[in-house]
C-alpha positions as CSV (number, residue, x, y, z in Angstrom):
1,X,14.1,0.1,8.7
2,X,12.5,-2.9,10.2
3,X,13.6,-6.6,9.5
4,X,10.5,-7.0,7.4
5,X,11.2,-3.2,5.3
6,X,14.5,-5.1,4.9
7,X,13.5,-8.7,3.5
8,X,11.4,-6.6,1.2
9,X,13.8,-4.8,0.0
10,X,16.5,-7.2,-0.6
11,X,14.0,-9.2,-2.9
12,X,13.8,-5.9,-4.8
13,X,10.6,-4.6,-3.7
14,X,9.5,-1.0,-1.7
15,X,8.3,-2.0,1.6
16,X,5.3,0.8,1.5
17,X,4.1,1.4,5.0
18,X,0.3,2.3,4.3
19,X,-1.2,2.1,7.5
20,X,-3.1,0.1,10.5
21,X,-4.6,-3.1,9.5
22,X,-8.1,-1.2,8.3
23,X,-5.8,0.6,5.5
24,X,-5.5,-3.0,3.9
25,X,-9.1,-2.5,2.6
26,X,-7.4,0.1,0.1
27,X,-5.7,-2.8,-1.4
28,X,-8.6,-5.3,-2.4
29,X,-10.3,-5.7,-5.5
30,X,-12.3,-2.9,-6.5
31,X,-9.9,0.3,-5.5
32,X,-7.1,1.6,-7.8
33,X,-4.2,-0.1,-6.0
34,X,-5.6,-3.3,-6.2
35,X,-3.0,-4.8,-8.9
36,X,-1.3,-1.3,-9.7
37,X,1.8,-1.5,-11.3
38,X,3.3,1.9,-10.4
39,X,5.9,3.0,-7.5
40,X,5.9,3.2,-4.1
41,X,4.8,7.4,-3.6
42,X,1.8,6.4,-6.3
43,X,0.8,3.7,-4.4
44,X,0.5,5.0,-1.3
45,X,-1.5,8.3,-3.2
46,X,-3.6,5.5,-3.8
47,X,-4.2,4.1,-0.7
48,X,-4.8,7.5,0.6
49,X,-7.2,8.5,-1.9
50,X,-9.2,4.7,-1.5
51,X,-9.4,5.2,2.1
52,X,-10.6,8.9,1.9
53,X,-13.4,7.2,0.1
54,X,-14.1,4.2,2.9
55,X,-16.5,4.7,5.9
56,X,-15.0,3.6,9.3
C-alpha cells in the first residue's frame, strides 16, 4: 500500500486505484461516478464502464 493508499485510508476512505491520469475523465460531471455514493468495487465498475464509453 502506498503512503497516499494509506493517508486515505486512515481518514476512512478506500483509496480506489482507477487508472493513468486519462481514467480521471470517468470521474467528472456527466458519467455515473461523478458524485456516486457507493463502494470501492462499484466505483471502479463505474469507471470501467465510463471509460469503455470514452474515445482516446
Amino acid at each position: 500500500m502506498t503512503t497516499v493508499a494509506r493517508l486515505v485510508d486512515t481518514l476512512g476512505f478506500d483509496a480506489v486505484r482507477i487508472g493513468g491520469l486519462h481514467a480521471g475523465r470517468a470521474l467528472q460531471p456527466g458519467n455515473p461516478a461523478f458524485g456516486a455514493n457507493t463502494d470501492a468495487v462499484n466505483l471502479v465498475r463505474l469507471v470501467e464502464a465510463a471509460s469503455a464509453r470514452q474515445p482516446g
